[in-house]
N, C-alpha and C positions, 0 to 999 in steps of 0.2 A: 371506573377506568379499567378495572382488572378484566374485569366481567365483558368489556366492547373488545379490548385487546384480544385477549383469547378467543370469543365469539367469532371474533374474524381472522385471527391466523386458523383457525381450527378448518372455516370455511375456504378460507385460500386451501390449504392441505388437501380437505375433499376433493375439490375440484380439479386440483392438480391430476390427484389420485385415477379420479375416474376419467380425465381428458388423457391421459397415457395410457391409461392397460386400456378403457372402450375409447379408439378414436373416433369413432363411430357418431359418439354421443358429443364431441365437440362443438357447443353449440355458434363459437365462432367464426365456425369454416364458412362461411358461407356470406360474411359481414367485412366490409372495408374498412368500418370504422374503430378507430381506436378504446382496448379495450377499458372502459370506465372504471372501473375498480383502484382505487387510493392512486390515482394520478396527483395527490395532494398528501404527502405523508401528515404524519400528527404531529405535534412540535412535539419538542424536543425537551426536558426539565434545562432549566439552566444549573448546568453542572462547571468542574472543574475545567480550565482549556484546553487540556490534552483531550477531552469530550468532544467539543461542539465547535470549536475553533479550531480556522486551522494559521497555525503559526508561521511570519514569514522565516524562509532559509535563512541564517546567520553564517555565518564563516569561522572554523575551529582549527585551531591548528594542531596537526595529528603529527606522531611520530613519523608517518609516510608522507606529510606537505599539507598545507591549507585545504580543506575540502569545506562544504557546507552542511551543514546537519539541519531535518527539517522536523515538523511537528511528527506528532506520533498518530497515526490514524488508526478510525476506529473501522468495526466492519462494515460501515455505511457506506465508506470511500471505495471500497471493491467495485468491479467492474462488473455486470450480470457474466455471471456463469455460461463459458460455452461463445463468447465474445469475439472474435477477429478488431484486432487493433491498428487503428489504418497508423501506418506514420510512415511521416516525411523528414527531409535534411532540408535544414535551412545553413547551405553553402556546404564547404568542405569538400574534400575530394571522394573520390570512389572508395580509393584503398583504404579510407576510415572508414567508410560508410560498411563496405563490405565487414571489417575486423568487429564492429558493434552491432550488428544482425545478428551475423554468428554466437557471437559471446551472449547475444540480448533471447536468441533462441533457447537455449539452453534452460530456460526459465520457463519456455514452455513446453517442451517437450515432460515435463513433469504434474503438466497440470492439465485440466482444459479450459485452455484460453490461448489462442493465434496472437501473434504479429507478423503484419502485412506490409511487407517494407517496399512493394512496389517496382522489383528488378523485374527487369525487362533483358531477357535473356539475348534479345535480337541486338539489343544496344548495350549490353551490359551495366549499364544504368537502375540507379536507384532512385525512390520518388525524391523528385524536387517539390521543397512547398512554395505558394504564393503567396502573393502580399495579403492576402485575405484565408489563408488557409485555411480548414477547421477538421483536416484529419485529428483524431483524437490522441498522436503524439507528436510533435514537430521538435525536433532536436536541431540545435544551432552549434557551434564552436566558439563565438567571439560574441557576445552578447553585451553590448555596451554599459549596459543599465544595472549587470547582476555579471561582472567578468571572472567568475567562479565555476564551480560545479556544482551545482543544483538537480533537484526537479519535482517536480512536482506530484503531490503521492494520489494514487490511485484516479478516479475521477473528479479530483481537482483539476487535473487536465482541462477540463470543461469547463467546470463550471468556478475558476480563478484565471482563465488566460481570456484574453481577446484573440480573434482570429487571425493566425500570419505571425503570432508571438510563441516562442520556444515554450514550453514543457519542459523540458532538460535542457541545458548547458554542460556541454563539457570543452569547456576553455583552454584549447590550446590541443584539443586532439586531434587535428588535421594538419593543421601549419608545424606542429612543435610537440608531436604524442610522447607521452611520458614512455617510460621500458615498459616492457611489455607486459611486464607480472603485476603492474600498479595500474595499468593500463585494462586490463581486463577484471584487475579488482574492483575496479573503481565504477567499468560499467555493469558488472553487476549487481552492485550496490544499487546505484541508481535507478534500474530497471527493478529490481526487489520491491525500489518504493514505488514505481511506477503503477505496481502490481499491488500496492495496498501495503506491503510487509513495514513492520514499525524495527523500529533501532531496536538490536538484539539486549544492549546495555540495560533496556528498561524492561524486559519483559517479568512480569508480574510475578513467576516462578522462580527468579531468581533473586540474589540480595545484591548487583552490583551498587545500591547507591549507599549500602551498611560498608563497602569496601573504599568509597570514595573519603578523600581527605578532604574536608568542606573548606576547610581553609584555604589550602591551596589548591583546590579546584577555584575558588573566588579570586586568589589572586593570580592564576593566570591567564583565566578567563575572562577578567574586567580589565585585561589589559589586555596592548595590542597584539593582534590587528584586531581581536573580536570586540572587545570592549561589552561587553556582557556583563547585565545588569543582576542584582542577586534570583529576581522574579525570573528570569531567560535562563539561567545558571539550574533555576530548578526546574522549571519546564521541561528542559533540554535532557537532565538528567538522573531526574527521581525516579523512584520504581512507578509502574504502572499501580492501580488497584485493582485485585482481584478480582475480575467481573468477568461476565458473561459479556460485556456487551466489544471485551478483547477474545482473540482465540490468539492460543500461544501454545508452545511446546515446553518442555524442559530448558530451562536455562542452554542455551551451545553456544559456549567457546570456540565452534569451530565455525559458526555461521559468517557468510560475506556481509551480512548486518551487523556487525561489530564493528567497530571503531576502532583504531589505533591509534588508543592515545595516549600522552604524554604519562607517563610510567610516574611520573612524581603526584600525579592527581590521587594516586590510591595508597593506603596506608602501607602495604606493603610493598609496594612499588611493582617489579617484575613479577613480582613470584604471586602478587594477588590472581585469584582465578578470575579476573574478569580482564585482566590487561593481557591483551594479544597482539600480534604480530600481525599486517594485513595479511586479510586473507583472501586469496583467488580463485578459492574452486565452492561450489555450492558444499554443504554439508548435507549429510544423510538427512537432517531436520530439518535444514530448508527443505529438501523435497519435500519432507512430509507435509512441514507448514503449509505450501504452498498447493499441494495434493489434496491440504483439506479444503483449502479456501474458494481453491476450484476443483471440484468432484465431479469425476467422470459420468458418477450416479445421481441424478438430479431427485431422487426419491429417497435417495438413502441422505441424503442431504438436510432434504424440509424435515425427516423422521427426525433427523436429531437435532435440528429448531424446537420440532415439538418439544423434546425429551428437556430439552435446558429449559424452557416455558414452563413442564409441568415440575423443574424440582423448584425452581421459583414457589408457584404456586402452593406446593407442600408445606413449605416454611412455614412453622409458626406466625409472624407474622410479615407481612410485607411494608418493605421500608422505603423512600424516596428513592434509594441504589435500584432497589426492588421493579419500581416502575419504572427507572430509566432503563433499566435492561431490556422488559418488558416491551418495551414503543422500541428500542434497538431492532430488537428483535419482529418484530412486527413492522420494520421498514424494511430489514433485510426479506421477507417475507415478498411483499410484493416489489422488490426488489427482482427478487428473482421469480415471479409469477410473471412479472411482464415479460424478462427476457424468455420463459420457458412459452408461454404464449406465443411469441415473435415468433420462434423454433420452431413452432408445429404449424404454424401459417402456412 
């Protein structure tokens, strides 16, 4: 296993390598056909579900009003590197439509990856979706089935919606938008996870689930509205594990991936470092985060695929975590060998 994994990210890397500095030598310019190389990734070990599963949105009730919190995804969910993001409005008016571009821009002007929201400057209009849509983000306001604030993280998009059904919900931003500091909080949140980014609360560098009251996180969380089971309760809120197959920053307190939640969930209530106050503006480490996850440099990129591959490999010895990283990483791999291929088409 170790030995085909590596074997073949080593050989994706080449190729990349020498299809960028000699274009010369690209031996696909010249071919229609789709490039063959791991159109079928390798499964997957059956790990923990913050892993391999992706978890439906639930409903939490936060010190700023019920919102939904959704699974935690891993790098696989990322969108290829270098992406334009088609998305459409299912209903609502302009003036929303217009206020959540804006705000949803902001996310990328830090990374490389577009959103293509479709205005039409003649008509000042935004895309509308149809009944059959399948731009890769459809955002609704009033969604019958899930009348909350959701969405769906990274390219779940895809591959968990049917065509002409939302991606995001944001309930009640057109007819009845909340103020406007909750208002722009709340779509960048959302668009954060859009974008892959997992709940700041879990990230594997910090300790918020050492700061949680397990007690009374359980008993306000298995009562209403959420009704949250002990299994959902940990899902939702344990620390990540340390792996490779997350990338994370330092713990921030100040990221719009943080939650605001009920101050009683943490032993020390306010004054815990993990209990914040919504927050509206990206932080310095969101940008980073998000800088890393799409880099501008498609080389300096796979180099430091390699580099996490070979400290793996270094270890003494290689354990079950070991090889799930390992296949992580070797899907991210031609994950982005295909979009880098599309690119130079």
């Amino acid at each position: 296993m170790k030995t085909r994994l590596i074997a073949a990210a080593v050989a994706i890397l080449a190729a990349i390598l020498v299809a960028v500095l000699f274009p010369e030598t690209r031996p696909w310019r010249a071919k229609e056909t789709p490039l063959p190389l791991f159109e079928t990734a390798p499964p997957i070990h059956s790990q923990s579900s913050t892993r391999s599963v992706h978890k439906s949105s639930e409903t939490i009730d936060t010190a700023a009003g019920p919102i939904e919190i959704q699974a935690v995804a891993n790098q696989l969910r990322r969108w290829p590197t270098g992406s334009t993001l088609k998305v459409a409005f299912i209903g609502g008016s302009t003036a929303a439509h217009s206020r959540i571009a804006n705000i949803a821009h902001e996310w990328t002007n830090a990374a490389n990856i577009k959103f293509d929201f479709g205005f039409d400057p003649a008509t000042n209009l935004y895309r509308q979706a149809t009944a059959t849509d399948t731009s890769s983000i459809r955002i609704s306001f009033d969604f019958p089935r899930k009348p909350s604030i959701w969405a769906r993280i990274g390219k779940d998009a895809i591959t968990q919606s049917q065509p002409g059904e939302p991606t995001i919900n944001l309930q009640g931003f057109s007819s009845s938008p909340p103020e406007p500091t909750r208002f722009r909080a709340l779509v960048l949140h959302e668009f954060g996870h859009v974008l892959g980014l997992e709940h700041e609360h879990k990230n594997p560098n910090g300790d918020c689930d050492q700061e949680i009251n397990w007690l009374w996180a359980s008993r306000l969380l298995s009562a209403a509205p959420n009704f949250w089971s002990e299994e959902t309760i940990n899902d939702n809120l344990r620390k990540l594990p340390d792996s490779t197959a997350y990338e994370a920053t330092d713990y921030d307190s100040l990221s719009v991936m943080n939650y605001a939640l009920d101050p009683r969930i943490y032993h020390s209530g306010e004054q815990s470092v993990c209990y914040v106050p919504l927050r509206s503006n990206l932080s310095n480490l969101d940008r980073v985060g998000i800088e890393k996850a799409y880099p501008e440099n498609a080389i300096a990129a796979f180099e430091e695929m390699q580099q996490q591959m070979e400290q793996i490999l270094n270890s003494d010895a290689l354990s079950e975590n070991d090889e799930f990283e390992l296949e992580s990483l070797y899907r991210d791999f031609s994950d982005r060998y295909r979009a880098l291929h599309k690119e130079l088409q």
